[in-house]
Phi, psi and omega in degrees: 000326187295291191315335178294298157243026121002292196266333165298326226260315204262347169285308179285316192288329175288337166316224209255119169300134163302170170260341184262142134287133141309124167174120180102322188147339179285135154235133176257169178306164197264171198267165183087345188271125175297103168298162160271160197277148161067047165207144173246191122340139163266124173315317216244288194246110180262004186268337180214128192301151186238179182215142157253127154263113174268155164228135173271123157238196178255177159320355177253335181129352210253117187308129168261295186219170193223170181207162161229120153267192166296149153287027186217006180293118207286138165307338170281353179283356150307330188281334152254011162267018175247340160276314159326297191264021149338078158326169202247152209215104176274149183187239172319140174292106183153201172301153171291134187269114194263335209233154178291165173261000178195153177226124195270166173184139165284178175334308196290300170269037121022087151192130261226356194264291200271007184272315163314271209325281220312287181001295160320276217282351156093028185243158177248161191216120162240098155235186207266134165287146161293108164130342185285148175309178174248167227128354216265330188091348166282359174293334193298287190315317204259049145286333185312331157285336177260355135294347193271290214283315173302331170289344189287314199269347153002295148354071196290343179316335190245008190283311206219119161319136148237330191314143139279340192240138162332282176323324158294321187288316171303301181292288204325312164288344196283320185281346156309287199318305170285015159282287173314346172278318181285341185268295182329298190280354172306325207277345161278345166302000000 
């Protein structure tokens, strides 16, 4: 009777390597395990990997571009490959106007690095300094965004990850996004 579950127990232990190392108090992944691309840590269930979405929109809410990370990922490493990828907006005759003339933003993208970048590209950076009272007056402006991020997540698909792969999670926002570009212009119709 001792040898049965022994040999299940040494059977299992034989199997498949954990995936957690114990260290430190911590655990981290074992070396060689592969993550999936664009999941982190989830800031909230730190036991399941997470996706964050950022967005650019204009002033009225209607999303120009969108992007997916890690979840754990800082938002401002986001801002300039999300004014970049600002499609050209036809209107006057000549070139097309590719970059916003201003970008509002809050306290996380505080940083004196990416406020020079936007410059370079001839963009005004209105964002909120860290440390400062609140007060600034941009909650009137960037509500337009958290209204914008409520439309992207309608979804439930886009609500809550089920997707594994990246590629899939991605289109799916991207087809959001035209849905909501498409919801936008009915209304000038």
């Amino acid at each position: 009777m001792d040898a049965t579950p022994a040999g299940a127990a040494g059977q299992a232990a034989r199997g498949r390597p954990a995936r957690l190392l114990p260290c430190g108090g911590r655990c981290l992944p074992r070396a060689g395990h592969a993550r999936r691309p664009k999941t982190g840590p989830s800031p909230v269930d730190r036991a399941r990997p997470g996706s964050k979405h950022h967005m650019i929109s204009d002033a009225r809410g209607t999303p120009l571009a969108v992007t997916l990370t890690g979840g754990n990922r800082n938002d401002v490493t986001q801002l300039i490959p999300l004014t970049d990828a600002v499609p050209g907006v036809r209107g006057r005759r000549g070139r097309p106007r590719f970059r916003p003339d201003t970008v509002y933003a809050d306290r996380a993208y505080d940083h004196d690095k990416y406020r020079r970048l936007l410059r370079h590209r001839r963009i005004t950076p209105v964002i909120a300094r860290r440390g400062d009272e609140h007060g600034s007056g941009l909650g009137v402006v960037r509500w337009v965004i958290e209204r914008s991020l409520g439309w992207l997540h309608w979804p439930r698909r886009l609500r809550i990850r089920w997707e594994r792969r990246a590629d899939i999670q991605d289109s799916l926002l991207q087809l959001t996004t035209c849905l909501i570009q498409h919801r936008r212009t009915q209304t000038f119709c």
